[in-house]
N, C-alpha and C positions, 0 to 999 in steps of 0.2 A: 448691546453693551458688552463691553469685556469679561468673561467670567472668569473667577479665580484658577489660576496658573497651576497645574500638577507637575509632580515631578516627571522629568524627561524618562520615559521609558525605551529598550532598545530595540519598540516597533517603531521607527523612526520614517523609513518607508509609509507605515499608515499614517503616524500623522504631516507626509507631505501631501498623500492622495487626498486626507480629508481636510486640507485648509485649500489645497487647488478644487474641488469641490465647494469646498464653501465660497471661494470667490465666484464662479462660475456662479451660484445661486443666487449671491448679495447682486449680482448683473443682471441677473433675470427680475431679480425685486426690483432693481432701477427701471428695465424696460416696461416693467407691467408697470409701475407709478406712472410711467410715461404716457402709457395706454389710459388708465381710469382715470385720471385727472384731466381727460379732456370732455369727459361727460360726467364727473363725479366732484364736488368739493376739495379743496384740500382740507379742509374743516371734517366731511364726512370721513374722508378718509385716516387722517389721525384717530379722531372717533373709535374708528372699528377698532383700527391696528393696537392703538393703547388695551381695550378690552380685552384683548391676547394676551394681553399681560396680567389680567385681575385675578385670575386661579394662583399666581407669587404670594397672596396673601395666607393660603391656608398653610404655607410653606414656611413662617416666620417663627425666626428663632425668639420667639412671646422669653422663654426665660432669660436670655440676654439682655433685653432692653432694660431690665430692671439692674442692674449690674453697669451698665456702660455709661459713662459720661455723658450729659447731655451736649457738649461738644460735638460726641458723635452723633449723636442724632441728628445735631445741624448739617452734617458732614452726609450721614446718610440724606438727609432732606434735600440738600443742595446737587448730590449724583440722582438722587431721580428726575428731579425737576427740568437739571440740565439732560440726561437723559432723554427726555419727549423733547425738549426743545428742540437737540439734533433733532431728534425722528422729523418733527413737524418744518422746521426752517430746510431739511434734507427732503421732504416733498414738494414745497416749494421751488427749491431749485432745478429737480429734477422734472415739475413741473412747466417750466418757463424758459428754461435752457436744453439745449441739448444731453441725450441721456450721456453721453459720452464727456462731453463740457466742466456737465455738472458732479460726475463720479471722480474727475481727476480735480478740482477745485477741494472736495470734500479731503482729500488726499491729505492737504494742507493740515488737519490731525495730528500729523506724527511732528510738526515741524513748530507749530502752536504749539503744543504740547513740552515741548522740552525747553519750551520760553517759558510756560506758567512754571514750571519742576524750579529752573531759575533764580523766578521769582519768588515763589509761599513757599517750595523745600531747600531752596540752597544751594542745588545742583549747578555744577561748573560750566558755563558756558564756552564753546572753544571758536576759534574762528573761522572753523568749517562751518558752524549753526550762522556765523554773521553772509557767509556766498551762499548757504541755504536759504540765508533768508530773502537774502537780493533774489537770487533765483527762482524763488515762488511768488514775489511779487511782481517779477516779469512776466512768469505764466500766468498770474489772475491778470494782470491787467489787458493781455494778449487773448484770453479766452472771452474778459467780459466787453472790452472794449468801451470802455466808458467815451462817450462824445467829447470830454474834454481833451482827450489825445487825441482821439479819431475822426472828430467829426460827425456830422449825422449826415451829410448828402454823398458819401461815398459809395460808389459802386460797388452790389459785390459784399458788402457785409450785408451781417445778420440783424433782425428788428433791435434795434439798440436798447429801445428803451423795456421793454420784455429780458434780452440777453443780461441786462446790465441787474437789473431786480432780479431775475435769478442767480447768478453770479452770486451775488452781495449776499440769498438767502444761500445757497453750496459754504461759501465762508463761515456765515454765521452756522453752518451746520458743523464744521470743522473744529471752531470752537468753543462751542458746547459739547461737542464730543471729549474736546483735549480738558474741559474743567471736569469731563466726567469720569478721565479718568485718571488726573491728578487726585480726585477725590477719592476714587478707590483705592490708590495706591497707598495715599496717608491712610486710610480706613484699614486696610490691610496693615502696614505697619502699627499701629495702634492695635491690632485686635480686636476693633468691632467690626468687622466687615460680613454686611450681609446681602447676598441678592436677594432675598424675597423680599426683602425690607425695599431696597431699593428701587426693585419692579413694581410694587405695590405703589409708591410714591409715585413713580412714572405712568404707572395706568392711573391712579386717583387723580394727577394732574393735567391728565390728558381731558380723562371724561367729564373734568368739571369744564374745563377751556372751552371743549368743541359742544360741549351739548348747550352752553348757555351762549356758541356764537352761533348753532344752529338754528338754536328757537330765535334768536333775532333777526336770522336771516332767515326768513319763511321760504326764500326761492328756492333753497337747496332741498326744501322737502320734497322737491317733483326730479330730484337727478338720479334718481335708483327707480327708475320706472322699466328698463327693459335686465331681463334672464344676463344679456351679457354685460350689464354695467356689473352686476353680481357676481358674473364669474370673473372680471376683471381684479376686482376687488378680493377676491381668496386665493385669487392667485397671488398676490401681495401681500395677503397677511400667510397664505402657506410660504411661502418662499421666505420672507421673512425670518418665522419660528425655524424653518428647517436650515437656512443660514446660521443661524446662532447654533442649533444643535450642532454644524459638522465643525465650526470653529470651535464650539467646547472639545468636540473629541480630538479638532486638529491639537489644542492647546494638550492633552492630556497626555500626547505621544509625542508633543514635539516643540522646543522652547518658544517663545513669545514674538524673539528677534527672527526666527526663521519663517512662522506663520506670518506676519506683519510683511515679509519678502514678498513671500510670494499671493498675497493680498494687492500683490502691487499690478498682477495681471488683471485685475478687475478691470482697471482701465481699459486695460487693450480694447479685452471683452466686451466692455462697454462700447466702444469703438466698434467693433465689427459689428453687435447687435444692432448701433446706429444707420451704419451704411445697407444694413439686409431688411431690415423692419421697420423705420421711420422716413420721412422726408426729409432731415434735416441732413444739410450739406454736412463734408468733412473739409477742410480746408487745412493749410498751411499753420494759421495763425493758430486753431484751436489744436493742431498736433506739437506746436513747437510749446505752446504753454501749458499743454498736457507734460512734454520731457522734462522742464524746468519744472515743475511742481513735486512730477513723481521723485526726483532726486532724490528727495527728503528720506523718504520710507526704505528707501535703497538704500539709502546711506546709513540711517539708523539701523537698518535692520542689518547690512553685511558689520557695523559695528560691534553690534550685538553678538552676534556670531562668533565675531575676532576675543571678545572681553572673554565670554563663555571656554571657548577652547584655552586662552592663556591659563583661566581659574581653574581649569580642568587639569592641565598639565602642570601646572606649580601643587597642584592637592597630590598628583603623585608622586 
């Protein structure tokens, strides 16, 4: 999840190295999901990952709560909740799709996102957001390839029916991410904004979900039987924490619009990870719906950039 934004300081070199790092990590978290969900749960796997987050609890600002709206409360209940939801609908897809596929679908984020702002804050819609949006629904549909366009006897494409379920979970991961961080933002505005609170929410909503789909599902209790399902798995939930830490620190040297840029080489990354490490083709359709998606984040983020420097030059 996003953590609270510092002011731009003028290591601005670190926080390029430490958000191009942090993509490179968030890449390697996709490939490893890729890896342990082919002998492991996606149930187990939330499981673990949420519990990374349960140590947020001794972190809570306890004398806030008594003070804050219970608005926010809702507000913070609603970003954790959506919070594991990405996490869990984002191993799903990364699960079922290509790791590459399903990292440029999740992209979709930046572009969701300033539909919901819109919608519940009021934020001006322009007509660039209406070709952004045509443009990413040619890239999911291009990536996931649903049978209703394409057919299912086609030569040469990918399991339809597998591509098309993970596809649908990368989107749903997209937005839940973009209510997660609509929620923040009002939370921030507002002034109750808390991560521990948040994370706390998101690890209690995990380990209740996955431990009461686990005991239903008794077959899952035989998928962590060898050393490397184990190591597959901490390389996921390291990878993970350690993404998040270098995005805080990319954020704390370096504005939000510019980290969010260059976030956008995850893809690539993704991409190349694909073609070195896995069996899954690269093709045509899933590179051109990868270009049309990632627009978004490009677009919003060199905006960003453009707003920043104006605000910058009018304050002198």
């Amino acid at each position: 999840m996003p953590p609270e934004e510092a002011p731009v300081s003028d290591h601005t070199p670190i926080g390029l190295l430490f958000a191009f790092i942090s993509a490179i990590v968030w890449s390697l978290n996709s490939l490893g999901n890729d890896f342990v969900t082919k002998s492991v749960s996606v149930w187990t796997v939330s499981f673990v990952i949420s519990l990374c987050y349960l140590p947020a609890i001794v972190f809570i600002r306890y004398e806030q709560g008594a003070i804050i709206e219970t608005t926010d409360k809702i507000l913070t209940a609603v970003a954790g909740v959506s919070d594991f939801l990405a996490l869990f609908f984002g191993v799903i897809g990364i699960s079922l799709s290509p790791v590459g596929d399903a990292s440029a679908i999740i992209f979709s984020k930046s572009l969701v996102c300033a539909i919901l702002t819109s919608i519940f804050l009021e934020d001006e819609l322009h007509f660039c957001d209406g070709v952004l949006t045509l443009f990413n629904v040619i890239g999911v549909i291009l990536i996931s390839r649903p049978p209703l366009v394409f057919g299912n006897a086609d030569v040469g494409l990918k399991d339809n029916v597998d591509t098309l379920v993970g596809s649908i979970a990368a989107l749903l991961c997209s937005v839940f991410g973009a209510f997660l961080l609509v929620t923040v933002r009002t939370l921030h505005k507002r002034g109750a904004y808390d991560m521990a609170a948040i994370w706390s929410v998101k690890a209690t909503t995990g380990y209740l979900i996955c431990a009461v789909m686990l005991s239903i599902r008794l077959e899952h209790s035989q998928n962590m039987s060898t050393l490397l399902d184990w190591g597959y798995l901490f390389v996921v939930c390291a990878a993970g924490v350690m993404a998040t830490g270098f995005t805080y620190l990319a954020l704390r040297y370096q504005n939000a619009s510019v980290v969010s840029l260059i976030g956008t080489s995850e893809v690539v990354l993704a991409f190349i990870f694909q073609r070195f490490f896995t069996e899954d083709i690269i093709d045509w359709m899933s590179i051109t719906g990868s270009i049309c998606i990632t627009l978004s984040p490009v677009w919003y983020g060199l905006r960003g950039i453009i707003q920043l420097r104006r605000s910058g030059v009018e304050q002198q």
